[in-house]
N, C-alpha and C positions, 0 to 999 in steps of 0.2 A: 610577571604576567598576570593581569589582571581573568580572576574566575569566572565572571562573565564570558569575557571573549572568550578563553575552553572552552566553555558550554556551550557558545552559540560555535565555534569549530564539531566539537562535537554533533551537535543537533544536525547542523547541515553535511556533515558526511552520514551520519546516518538514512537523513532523509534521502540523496546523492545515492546510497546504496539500495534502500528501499523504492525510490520510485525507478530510477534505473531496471531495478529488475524486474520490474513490471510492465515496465516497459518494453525490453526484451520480450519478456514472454509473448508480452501483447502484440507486440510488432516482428517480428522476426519467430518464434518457437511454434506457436498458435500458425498462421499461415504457410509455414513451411509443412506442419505434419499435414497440413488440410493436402496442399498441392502434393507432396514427395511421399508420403508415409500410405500404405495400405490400413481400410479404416479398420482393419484385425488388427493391427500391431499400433495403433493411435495411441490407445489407451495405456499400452505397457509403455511406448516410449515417452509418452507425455508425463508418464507418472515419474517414469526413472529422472524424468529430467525436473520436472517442479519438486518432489522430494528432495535434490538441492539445494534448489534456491530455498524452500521453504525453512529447510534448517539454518540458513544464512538470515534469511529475513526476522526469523523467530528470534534473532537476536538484534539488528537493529531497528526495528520495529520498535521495541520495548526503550532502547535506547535511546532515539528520537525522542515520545515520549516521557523519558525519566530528564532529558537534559531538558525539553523542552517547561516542564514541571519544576527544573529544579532553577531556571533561569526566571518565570512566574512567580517564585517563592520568592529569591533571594529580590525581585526587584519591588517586591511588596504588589505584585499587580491584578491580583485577582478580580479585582471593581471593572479591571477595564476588558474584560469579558463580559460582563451585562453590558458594557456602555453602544449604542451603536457605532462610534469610531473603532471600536474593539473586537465589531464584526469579527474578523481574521481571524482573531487568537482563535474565537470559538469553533469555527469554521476548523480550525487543523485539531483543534482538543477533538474535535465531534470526528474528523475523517481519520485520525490516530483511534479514538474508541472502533470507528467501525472495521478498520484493516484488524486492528489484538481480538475483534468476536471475530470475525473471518479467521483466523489465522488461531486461535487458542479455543475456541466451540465451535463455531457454524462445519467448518473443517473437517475436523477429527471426530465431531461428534455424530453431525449429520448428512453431510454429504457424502464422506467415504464408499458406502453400500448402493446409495443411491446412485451416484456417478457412475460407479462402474459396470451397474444394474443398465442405466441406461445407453450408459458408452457401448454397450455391447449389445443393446437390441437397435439402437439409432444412433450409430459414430457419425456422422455427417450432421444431424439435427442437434446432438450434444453437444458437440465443437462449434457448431456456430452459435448457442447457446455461452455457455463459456468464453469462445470469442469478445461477444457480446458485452457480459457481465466483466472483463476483462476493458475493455476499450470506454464504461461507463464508470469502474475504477481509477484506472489511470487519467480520464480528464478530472473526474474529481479529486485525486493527488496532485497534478501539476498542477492545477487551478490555483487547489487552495496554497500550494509552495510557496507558488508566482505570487501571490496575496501577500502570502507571510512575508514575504522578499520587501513586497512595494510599502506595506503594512509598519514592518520597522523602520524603515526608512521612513517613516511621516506621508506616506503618499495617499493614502486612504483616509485618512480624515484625521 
């Protein structure tokens, strides 16, 4: 079996895991605690529940990424990131850098105190907040997928 195709198996279950659960979140977890959940208990079960996913993600996030890297390398194609046919590749380098600062700084570093600061003087204006940043995440994940999809394939330019 050729290493290429692994990797690009690879890449796409990873990405398959990662936007999946964001999706999720986004569409099913986030709306359900809005309508079912009392806004006193949002914050504990949204946490209980994204501290999950987030440790699943912490690892194919990263993975996505490395296979994505390591397929770029082996095909010699770094030129075709500057090129504008090459849009795409950049376009998922750039939306992989911004999910690992969400997910490895913005996260743990600086939201942690702040969230829960606010989830607990304004649980209804937080969560549609978060909603929000949630539902402008996941269009710019599947977008750029959808790209990377059309992109290898020759479709994009």
């Amino acid at each position: 079996m050729d290493d290429l195709t692994v990797a690009r198996a690879i890449h796409v279950l990873a990405v398959i895991h990662w936007m999946g659960g964001v999706s999720f979140v986004t569409a099913v977890i986030l709306p359900a605690l809005a309508v079912f959940e009392q806004p006193s208990r949002r914050l504990a079960l949204f946490e209980a529940i994204e501290h999950r996913f987030a440790a699943q993600v912490k690892v194919s996030v990263p993975v996505a990424g490395l296979s994505g890297f390591y397929m770029a390398w082996r095909l010699d194609a770094w030129e075709r990131f500057l090129t504008p046919s090459g849009w795409w590749l950049a376009a998922m380098a750039l939306v992989w850098l911004l999910f690992m600062a969400i997910l490895f700084v913005v996260e743990p570093l600086l939201l942690g105190d702040w969230f829960r600061q606010r989830a607990t003087a304004d649980p209804d204006g937080t969560f549609r907040h978060v909603q929000r940043a949630h539902w402008l995440l996941l269009l710019a994940g599947t977008t750029t997928a959808a790209a990377g999809v059309l992109g290898a394939h020759g479709l994009l330019g």
